[in-house]
HTML snippet that shows the backbone in 3Dmol.js (N, CA, C, O; Angstrom):
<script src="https://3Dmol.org/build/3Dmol-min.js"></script>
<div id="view" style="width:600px;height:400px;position:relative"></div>
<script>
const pdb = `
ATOM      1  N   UNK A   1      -0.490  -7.949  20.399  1.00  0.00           N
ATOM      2  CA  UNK A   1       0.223  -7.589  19.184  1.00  0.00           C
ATOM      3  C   UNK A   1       1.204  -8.701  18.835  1.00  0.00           C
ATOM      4  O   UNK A   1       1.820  -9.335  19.691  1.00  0.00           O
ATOM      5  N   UNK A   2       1.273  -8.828  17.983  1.00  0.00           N
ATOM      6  CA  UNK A   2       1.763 -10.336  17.699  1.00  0.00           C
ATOM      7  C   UNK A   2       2.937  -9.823  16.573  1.00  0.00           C
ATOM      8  O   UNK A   2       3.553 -10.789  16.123  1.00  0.00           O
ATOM      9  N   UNK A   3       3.356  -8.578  16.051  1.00  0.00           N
ATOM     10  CA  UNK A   3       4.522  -7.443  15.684  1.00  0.00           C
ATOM     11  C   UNK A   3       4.288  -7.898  14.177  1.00  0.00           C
ATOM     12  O   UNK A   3       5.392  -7.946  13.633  1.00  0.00           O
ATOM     13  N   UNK A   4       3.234  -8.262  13.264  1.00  0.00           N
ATOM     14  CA  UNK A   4       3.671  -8.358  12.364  1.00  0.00           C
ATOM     15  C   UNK A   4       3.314  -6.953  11.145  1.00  0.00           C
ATOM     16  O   UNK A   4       2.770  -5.935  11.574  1.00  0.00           O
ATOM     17  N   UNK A   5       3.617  -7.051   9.948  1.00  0.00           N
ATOM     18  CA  UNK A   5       3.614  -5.872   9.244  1.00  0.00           C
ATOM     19  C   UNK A   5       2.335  -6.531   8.300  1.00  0.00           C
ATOM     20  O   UNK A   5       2.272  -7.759   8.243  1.00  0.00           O
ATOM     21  N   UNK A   6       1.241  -5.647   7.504  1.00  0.00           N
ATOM     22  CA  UNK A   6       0.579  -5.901   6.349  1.00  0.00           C
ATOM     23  C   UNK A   6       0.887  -4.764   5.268  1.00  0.00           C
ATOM     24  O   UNK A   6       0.879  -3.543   5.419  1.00  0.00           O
ATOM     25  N   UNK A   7       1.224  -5.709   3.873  1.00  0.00           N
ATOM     26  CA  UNK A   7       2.044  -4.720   3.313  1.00  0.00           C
ATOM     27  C   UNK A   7       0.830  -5.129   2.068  1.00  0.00           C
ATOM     28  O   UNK A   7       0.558  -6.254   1.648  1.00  0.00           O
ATOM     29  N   UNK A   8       0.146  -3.619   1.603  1.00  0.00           N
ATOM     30  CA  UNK A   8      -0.936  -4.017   0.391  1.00  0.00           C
ATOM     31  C   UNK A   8      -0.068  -3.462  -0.676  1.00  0.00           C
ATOM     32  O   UNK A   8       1.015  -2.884  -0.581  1.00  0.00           O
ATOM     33  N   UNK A   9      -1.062  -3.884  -2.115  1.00  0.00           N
ATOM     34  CA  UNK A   9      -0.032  -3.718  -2.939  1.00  0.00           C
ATOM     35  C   UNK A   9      -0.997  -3.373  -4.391  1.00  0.00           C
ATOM     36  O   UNK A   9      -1.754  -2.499  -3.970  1.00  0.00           O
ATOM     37  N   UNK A  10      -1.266  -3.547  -5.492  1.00  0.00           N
ATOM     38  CA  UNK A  10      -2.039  -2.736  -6.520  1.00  0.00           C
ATOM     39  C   UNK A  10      -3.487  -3.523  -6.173  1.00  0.00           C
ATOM     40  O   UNK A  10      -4.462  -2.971  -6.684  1.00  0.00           O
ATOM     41  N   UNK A  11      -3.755  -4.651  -5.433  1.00  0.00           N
ATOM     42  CA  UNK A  11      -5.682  -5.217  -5.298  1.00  0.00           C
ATOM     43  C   UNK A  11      -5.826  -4.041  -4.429  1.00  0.00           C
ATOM     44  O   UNK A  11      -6.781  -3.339  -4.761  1.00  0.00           O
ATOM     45  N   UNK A  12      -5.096  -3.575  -3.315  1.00  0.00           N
ATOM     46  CA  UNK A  12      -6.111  -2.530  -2.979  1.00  0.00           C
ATOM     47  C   UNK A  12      -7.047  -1.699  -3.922  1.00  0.00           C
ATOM     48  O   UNK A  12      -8.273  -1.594  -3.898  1.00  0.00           O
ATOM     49  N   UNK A  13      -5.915  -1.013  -4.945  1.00  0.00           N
ATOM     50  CA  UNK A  13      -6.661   0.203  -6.089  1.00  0.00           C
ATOM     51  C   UNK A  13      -7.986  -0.782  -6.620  1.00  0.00           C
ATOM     52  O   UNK A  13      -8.838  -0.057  -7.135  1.00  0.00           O
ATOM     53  N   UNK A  14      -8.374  -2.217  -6.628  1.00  0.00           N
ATOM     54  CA  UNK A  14      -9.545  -2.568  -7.526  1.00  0.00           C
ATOM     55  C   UNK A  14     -10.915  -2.625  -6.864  1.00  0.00           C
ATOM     56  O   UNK A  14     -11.263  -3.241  -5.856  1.00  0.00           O
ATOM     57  N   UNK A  15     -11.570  -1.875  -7.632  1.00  0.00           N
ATOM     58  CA  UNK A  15     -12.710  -1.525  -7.566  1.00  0.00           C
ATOM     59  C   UNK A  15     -14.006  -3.181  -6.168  1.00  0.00           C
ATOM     60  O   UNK A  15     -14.939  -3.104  -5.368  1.00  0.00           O
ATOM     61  N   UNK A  16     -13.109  -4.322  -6.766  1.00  0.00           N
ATOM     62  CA  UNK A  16     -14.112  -4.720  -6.451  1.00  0.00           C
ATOM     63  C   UNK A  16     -13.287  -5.231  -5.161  1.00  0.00           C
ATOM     64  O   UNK A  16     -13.883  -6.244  -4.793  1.00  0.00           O
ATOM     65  N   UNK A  17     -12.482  -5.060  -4.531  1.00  0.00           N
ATOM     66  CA  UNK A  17     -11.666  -5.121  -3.577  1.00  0.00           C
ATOM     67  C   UNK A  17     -11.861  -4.519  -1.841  1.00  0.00           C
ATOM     68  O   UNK A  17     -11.130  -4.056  -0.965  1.00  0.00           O
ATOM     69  N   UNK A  18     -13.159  -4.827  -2.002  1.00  0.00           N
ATOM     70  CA  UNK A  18     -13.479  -4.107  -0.931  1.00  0.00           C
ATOM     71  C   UNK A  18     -12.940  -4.335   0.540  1.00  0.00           C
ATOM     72  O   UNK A  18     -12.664  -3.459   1.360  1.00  0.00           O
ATOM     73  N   UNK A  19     -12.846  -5.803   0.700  1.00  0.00           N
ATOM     74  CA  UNK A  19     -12.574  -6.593   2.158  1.00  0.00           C
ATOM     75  C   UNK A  19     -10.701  -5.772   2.407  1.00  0.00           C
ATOM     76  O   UNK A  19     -10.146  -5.441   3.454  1.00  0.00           O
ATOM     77  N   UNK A  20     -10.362  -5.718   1.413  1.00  0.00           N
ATOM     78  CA  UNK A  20      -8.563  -5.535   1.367  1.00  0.00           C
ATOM     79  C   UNK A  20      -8.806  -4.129   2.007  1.00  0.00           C
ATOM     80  O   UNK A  20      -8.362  -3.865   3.124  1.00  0.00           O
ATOM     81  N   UNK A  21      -9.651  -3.081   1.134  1.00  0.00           N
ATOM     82  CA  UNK A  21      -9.808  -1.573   1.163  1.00  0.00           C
ATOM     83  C   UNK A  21     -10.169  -1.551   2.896  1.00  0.00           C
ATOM     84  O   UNK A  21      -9.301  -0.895   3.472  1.00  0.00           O
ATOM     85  N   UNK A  22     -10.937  -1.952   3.597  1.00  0.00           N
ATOM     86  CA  UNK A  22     -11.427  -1.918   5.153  1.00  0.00           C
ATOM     87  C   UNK A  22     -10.637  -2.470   5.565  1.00  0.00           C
ATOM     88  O   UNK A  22     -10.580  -1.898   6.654  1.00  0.00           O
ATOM     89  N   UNK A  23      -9.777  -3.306   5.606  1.00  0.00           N
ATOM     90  CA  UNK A  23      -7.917  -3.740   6.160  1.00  0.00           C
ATOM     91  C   UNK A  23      -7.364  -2.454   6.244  1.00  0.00           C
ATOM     92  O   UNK A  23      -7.064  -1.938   7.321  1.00  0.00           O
ATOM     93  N   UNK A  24      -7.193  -1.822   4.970  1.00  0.00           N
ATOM     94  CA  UNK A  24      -6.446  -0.879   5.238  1.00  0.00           C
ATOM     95  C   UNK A  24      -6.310   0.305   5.912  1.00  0.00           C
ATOM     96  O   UNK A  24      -5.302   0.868   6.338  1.00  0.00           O
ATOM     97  N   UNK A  25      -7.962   0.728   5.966  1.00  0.00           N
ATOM     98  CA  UNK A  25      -8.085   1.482   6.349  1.00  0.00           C
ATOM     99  C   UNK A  25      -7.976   1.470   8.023  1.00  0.00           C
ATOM    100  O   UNK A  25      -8.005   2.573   8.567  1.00  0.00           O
ATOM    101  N   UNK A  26      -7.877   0.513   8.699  1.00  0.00           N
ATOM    102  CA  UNK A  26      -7.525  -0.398  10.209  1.00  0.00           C
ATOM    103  C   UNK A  26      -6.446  -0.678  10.387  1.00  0.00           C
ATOM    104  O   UNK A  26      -6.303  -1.058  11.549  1.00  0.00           O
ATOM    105  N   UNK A  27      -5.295  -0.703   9.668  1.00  0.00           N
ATOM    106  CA  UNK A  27      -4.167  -1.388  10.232  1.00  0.00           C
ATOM    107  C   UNK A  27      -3.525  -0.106  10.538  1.00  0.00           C
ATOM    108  O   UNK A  27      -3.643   0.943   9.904  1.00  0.00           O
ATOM    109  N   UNK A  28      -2.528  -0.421  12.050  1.00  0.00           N
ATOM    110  CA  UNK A  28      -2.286   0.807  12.679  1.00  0.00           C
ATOM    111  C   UNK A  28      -1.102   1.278  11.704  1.00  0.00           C
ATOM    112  O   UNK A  28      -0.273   0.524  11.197  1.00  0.00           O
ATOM    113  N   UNK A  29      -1.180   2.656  11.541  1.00  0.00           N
ATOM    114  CA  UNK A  29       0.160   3.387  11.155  1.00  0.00           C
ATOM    115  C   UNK A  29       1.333   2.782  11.333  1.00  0.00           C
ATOM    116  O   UNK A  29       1.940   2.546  10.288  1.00  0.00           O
ATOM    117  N   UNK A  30       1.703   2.545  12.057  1.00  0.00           N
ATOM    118  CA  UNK A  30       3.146   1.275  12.238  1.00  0.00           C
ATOM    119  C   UNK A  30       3.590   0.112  11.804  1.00  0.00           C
ATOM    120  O   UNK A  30       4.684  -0.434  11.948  1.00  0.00           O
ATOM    121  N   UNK A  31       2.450  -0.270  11.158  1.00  0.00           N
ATOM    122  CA  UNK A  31       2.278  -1.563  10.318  1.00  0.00           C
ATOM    123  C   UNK A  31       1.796  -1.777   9.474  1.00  0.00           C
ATOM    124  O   UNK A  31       0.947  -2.666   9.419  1.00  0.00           O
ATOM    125  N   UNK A  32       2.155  -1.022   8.438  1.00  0.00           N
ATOM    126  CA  UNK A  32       1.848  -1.158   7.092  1.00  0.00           C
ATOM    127  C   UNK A  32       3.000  -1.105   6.212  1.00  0.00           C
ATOM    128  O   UNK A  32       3.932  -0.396   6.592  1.00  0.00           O
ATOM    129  N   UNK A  33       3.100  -1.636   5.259  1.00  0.00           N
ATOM    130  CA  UNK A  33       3.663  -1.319   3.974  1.00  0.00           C
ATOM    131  C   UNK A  33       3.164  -1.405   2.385  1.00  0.00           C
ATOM    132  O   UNK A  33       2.204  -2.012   1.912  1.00  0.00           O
ATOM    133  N   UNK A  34       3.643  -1.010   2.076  1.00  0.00           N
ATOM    134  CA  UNK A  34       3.392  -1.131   0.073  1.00  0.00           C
ATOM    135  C   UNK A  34       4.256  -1.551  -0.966  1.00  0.00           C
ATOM    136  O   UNK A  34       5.459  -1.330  -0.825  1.00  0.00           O
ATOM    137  N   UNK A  35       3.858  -2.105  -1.963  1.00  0.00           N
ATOM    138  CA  UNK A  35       4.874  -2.935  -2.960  1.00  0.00           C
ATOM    139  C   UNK A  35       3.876  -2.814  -4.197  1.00  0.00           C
ATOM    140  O   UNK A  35       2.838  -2.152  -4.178  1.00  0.00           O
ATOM    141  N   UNK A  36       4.390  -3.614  -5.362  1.00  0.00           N
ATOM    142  CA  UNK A  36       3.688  -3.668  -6.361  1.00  0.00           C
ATOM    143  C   UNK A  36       3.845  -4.891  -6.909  1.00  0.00           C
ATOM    144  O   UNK A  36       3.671  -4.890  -8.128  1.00  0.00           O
ATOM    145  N   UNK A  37       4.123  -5.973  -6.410  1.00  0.00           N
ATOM    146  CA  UNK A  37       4.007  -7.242  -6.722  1.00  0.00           C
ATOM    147  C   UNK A  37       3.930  -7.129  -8.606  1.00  0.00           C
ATOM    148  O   UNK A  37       2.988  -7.587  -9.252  1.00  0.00           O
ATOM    149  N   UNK A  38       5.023  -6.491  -9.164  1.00  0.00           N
ATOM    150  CA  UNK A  38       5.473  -6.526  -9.901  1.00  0.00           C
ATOM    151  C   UNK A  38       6.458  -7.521 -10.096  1.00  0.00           C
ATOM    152  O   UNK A  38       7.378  -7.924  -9.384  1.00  0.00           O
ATOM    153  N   UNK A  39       5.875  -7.960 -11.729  1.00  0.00           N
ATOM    154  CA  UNK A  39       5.367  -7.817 -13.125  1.00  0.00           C
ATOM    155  C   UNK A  39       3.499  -7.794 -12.977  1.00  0.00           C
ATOM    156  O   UNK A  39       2.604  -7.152 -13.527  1.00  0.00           O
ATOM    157  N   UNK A  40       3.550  -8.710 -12.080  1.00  0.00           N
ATOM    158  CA  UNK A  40       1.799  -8.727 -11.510  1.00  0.00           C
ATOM    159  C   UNK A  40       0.977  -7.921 -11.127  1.00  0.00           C
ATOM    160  O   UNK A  40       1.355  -6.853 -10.646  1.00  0.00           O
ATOM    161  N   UNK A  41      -0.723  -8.317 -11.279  1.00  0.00           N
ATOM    162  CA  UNK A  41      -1.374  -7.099 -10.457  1.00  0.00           C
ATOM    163  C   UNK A  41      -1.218  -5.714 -10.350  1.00  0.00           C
ATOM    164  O   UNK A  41      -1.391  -5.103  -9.296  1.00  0.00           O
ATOM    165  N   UNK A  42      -0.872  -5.166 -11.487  1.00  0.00           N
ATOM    166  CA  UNK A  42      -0.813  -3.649 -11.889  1.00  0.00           C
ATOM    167  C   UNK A  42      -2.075  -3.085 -10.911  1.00  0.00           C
ATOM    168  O   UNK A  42      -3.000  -3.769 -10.473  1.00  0.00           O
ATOM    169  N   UNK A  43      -1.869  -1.799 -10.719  1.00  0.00           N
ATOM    170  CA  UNK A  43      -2.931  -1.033  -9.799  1.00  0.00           C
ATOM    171  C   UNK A  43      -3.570  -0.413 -10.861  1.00  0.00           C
ATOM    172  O   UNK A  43      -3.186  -0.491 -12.028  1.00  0.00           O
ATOM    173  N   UNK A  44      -4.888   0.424 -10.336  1.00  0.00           N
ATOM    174  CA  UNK A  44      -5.748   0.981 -11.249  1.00  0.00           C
ATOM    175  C   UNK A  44      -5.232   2.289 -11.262  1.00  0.00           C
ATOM    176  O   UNK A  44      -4.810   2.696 -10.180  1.00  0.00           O
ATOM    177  N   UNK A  45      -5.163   3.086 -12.283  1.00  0.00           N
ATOM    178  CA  UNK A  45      -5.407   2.814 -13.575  1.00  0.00           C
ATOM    179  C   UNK A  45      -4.739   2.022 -14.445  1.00  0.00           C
ATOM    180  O   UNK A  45      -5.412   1.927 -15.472  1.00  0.00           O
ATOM    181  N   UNK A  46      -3.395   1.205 -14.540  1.00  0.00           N
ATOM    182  CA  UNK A  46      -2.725   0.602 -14.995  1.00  0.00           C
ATOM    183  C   UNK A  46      -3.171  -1.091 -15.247  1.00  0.00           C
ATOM    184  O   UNK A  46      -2.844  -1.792 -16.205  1.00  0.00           O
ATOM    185  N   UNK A  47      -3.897  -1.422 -14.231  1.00  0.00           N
ATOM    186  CA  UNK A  47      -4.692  -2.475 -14.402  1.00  0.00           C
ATOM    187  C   UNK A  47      -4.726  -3.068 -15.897  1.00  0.00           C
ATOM    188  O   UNK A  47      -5.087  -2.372 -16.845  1.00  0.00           O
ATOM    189  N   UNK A  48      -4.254  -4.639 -16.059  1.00  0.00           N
ATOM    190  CA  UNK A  48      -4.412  -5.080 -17.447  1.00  0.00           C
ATOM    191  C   UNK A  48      -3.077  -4.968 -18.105  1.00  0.00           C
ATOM    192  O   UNK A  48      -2.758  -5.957 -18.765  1.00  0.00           O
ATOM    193  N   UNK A  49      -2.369  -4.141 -18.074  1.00  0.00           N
ATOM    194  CA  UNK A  49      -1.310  -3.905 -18.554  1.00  0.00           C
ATOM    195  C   UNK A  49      -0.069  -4.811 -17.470  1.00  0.00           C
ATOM    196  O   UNK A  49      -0.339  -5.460 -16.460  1.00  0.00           O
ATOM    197  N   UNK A  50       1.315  -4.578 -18.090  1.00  0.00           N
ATOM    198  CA  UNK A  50       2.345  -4.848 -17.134  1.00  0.00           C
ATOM    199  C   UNK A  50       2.260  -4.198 -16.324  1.00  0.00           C
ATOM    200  O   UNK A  50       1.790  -3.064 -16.407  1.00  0.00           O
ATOM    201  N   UNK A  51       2.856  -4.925 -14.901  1.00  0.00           N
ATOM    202  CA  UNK A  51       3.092  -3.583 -13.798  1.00  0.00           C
ATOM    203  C   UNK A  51       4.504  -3.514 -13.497  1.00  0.00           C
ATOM    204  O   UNK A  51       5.291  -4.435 -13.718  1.00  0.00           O
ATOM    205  N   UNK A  52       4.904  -2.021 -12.812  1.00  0.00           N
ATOM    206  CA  UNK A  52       6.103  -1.744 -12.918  1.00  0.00           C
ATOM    207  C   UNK A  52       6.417  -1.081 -11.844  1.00  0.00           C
ATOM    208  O   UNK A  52       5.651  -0.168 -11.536  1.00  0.00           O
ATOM    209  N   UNK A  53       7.567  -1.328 -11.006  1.00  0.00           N
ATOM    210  CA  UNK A  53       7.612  -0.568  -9.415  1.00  0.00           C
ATOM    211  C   UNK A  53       7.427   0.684  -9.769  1.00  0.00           C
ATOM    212  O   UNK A  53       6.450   0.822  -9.033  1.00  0.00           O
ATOM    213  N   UNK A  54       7.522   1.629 -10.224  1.00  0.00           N
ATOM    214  CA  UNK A  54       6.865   3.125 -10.059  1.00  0.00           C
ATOM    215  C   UNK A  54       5.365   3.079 -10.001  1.00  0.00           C
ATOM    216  O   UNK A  54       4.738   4.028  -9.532  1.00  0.00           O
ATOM    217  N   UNK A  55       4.974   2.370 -10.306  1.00  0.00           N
ATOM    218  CA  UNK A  55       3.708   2.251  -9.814  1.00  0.00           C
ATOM    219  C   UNK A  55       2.977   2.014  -8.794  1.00  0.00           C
ATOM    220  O   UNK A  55       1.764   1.815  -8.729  1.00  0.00           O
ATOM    221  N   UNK A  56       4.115   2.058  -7.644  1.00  0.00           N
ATOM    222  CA  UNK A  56       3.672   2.085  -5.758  1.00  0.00           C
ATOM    223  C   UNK A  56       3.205   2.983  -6.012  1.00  0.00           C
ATOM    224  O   UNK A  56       2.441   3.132  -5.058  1.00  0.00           O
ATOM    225  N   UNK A  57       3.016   4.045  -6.841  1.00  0.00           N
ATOM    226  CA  UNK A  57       2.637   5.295  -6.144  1.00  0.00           C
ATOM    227  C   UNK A  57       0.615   5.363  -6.316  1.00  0.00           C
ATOM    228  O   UNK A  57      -0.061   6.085  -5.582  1.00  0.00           O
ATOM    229  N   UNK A  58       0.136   4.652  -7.181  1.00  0.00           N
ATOM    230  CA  UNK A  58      -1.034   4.440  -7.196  1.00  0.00           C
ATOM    231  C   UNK A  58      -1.831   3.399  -5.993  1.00  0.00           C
ATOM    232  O   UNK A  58      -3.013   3.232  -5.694  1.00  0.00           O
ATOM    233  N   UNK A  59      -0.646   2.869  -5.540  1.00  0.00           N
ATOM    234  CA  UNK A  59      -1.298   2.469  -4.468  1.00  0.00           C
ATOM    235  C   UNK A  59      -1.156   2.856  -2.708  1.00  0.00           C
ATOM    236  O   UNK A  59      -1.683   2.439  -1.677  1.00  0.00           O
ATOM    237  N   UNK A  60      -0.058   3.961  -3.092  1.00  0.00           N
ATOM    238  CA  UNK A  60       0.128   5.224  -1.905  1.00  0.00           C
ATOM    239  C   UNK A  60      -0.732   5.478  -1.943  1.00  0.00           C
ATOM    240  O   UNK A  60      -1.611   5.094  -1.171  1.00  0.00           O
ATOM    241  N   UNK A  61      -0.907   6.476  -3.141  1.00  0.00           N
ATOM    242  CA  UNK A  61      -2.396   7.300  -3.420  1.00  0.00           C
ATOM    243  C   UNK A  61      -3.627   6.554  -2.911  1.00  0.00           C
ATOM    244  O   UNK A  61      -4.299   7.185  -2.094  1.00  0.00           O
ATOM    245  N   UNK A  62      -4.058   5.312  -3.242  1.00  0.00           N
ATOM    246  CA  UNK A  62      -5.400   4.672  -2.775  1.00  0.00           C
ATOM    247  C   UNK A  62      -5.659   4.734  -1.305  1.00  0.00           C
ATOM    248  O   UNK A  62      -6.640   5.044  -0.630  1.00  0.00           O
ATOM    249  N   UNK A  63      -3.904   4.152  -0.921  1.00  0.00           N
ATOM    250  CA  UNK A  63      -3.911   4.438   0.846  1.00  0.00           C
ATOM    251  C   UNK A  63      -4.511   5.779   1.301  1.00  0.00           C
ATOM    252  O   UNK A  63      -5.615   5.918   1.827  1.00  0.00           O
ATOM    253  N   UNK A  64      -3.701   6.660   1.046  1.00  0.00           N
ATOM    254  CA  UNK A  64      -4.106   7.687   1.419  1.00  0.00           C
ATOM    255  C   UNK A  64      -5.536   8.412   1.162  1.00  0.00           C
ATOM    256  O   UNK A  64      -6.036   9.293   1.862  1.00  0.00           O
ATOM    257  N   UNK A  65      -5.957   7.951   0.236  1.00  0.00           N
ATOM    258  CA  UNK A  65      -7.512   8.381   0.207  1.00  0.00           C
ATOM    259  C   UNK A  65      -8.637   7.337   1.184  1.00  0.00           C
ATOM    260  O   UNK A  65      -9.659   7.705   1.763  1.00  0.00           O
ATOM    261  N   UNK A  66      -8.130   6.152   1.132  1.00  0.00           N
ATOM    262  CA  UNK A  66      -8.561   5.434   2.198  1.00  0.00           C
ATOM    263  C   UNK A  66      -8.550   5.641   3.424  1.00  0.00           C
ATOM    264  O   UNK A  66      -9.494   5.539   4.207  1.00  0.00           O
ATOM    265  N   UNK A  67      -6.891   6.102   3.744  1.00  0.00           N
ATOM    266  CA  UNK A  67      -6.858   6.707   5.634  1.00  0.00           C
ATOM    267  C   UNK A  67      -7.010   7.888   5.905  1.00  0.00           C
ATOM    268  O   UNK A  67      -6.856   8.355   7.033  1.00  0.00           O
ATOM    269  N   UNK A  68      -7.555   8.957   4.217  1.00  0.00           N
ATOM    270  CA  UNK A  68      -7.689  10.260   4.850  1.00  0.00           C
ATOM    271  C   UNK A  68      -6.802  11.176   5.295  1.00  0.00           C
ATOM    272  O   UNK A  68      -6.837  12.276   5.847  1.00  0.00           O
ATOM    273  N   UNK A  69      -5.906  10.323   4.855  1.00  0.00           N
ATOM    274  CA  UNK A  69      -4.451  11.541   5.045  1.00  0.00           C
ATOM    275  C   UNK A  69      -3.523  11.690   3.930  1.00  0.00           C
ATOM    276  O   UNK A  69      -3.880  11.250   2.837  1.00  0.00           O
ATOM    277  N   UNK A  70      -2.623  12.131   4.025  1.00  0.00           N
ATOM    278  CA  UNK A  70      -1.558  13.124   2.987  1.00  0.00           C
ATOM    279  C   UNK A  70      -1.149  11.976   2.178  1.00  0.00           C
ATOM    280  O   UNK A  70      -1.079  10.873   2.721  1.00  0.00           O
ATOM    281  N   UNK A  71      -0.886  12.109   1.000  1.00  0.00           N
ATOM    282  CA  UNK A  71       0.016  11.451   0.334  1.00  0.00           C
ATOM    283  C   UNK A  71       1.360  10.614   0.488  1.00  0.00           C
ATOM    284  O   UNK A  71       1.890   9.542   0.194  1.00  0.00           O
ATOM    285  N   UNK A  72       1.638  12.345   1.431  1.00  0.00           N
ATOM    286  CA  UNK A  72       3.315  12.126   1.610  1.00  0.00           C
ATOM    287  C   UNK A  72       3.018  11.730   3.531  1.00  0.00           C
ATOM    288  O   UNK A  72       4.084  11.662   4.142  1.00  0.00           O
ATOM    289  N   UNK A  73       2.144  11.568   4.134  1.00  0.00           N
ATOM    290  CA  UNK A  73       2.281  11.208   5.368  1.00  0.00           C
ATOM    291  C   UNK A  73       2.329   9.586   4.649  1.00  0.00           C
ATOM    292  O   UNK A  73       3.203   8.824   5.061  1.00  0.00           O
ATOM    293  N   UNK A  74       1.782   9.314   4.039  1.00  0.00           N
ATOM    294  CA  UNK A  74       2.135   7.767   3.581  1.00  0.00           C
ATOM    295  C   UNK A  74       3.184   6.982   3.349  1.00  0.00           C
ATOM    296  O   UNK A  74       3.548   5.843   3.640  1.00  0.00           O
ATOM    297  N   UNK A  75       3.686   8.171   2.568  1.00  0.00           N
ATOM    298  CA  UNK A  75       5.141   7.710   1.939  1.00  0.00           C
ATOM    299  C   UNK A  75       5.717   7.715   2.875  1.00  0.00           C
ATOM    300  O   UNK A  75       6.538   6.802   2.955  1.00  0.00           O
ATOM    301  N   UNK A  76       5.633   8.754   4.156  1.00  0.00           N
ATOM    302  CA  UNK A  76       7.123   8.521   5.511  1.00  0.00           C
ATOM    303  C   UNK A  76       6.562   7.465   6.551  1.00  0.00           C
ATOM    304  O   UNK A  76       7.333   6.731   7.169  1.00  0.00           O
ATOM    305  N   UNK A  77       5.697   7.436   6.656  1.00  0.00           N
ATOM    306  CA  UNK A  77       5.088   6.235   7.672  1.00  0.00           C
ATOM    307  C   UNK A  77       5.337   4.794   7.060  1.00  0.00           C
ATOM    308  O   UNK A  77       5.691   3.813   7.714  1.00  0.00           O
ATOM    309  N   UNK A  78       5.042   4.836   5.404  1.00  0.00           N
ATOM    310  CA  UNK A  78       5.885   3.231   4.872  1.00  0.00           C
ATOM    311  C   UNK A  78       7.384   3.522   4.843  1.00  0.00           C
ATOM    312  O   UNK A  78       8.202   2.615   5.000  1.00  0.00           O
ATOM    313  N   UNK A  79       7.632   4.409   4.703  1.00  0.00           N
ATOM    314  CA  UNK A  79       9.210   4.476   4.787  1.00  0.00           C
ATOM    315  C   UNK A  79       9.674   4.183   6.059  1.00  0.00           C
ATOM    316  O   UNK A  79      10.213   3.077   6.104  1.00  0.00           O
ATOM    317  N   UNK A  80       9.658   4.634   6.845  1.00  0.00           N
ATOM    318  CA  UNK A  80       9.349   4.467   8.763  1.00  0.00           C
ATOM    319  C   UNK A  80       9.458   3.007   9.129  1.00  0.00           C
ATOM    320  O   UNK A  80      10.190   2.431   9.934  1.00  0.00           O
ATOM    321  N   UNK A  81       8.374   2.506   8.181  1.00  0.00           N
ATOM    322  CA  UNK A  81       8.017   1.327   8.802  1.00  0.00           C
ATOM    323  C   UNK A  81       8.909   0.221   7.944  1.00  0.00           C
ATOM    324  O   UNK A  81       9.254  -0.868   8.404  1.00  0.00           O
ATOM    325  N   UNK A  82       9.222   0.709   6.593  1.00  0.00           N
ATOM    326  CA  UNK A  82      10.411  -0.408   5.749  1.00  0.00           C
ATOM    327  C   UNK A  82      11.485  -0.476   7.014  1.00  0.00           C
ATOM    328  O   UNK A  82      11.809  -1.534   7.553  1.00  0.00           O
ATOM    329  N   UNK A  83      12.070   1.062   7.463  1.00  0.00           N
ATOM    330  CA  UNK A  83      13.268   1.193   7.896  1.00  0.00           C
ATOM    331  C   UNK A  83      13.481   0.249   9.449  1.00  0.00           C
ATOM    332  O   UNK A  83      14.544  -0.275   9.781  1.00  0.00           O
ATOM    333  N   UNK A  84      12.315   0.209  10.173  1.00  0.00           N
ATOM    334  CA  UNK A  84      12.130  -0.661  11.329  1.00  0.00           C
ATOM    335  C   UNK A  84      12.082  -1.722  11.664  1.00  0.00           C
ATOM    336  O   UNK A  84      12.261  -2.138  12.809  1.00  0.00           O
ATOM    337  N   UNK A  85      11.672  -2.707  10.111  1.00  0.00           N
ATOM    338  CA  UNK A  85      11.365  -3.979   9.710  1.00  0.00           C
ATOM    339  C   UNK A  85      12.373  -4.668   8.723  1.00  0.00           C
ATOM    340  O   UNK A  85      12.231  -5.781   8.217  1.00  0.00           O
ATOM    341  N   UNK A  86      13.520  -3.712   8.529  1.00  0.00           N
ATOM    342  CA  UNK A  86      14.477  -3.827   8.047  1.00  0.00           C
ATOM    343  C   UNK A  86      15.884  -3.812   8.604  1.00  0.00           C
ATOM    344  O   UNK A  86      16.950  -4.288   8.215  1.00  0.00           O
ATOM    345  N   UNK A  87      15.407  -2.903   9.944  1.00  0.00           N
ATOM    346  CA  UNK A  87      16.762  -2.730  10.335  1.00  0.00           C
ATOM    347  C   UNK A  87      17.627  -1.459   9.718  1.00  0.00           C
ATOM    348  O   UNK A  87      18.773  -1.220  10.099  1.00  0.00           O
ATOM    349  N   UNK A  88      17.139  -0.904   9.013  1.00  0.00           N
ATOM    350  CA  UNK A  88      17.710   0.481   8.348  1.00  0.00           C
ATOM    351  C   UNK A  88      18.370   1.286   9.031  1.00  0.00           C
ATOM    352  O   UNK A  88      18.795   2.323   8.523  1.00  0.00           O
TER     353      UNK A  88
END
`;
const viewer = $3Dmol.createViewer("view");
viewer.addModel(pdb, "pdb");
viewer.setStyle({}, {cartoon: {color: "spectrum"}});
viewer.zoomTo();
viewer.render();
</script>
């Protein structure tokens, strides 16, 4: 383990994004995070348009349909993991 974090961000949500989507679905619970590389790379459905930090939540959502779990187990496990990698 070499301690580092992978933090995806709206390419997960794209369709043709597959190599990112099988990352995610592999990286252990402890090491992940999410962002929105905002103004950039809007997630889908927003795609094309500006992107805007409330829009992590489309790419929670992708996580979580990817790892098969809760929404909100997402949100506390990136929260978890901001707070550890932060020092929180």
């Amino acid at each position: 383990d070499l301690g580092f974090y992978i933090s995806f961000s709206g390419i997960v949500t794209f369709k043709n994004a597959k190599q990112v989507q099988e990352v995610a679905k592999k990286v252990p619970n402890d090491r992940f995070l999410i962002e929105t590389d905002s103004p950039y790379l809007a997630p889908v459905p927003m795609r094309g348009k500006p992107n805007y930090p409330n829009y992590v939540k489309f790419v929670a959502e992708k996580l979580a349909e990817l790892r098969g779990i809760p929404l909100a187990k997402i949100a506390e496990l990136s929260s978890k993991n901001y707070e550890t990698l932060f020092n929180r």
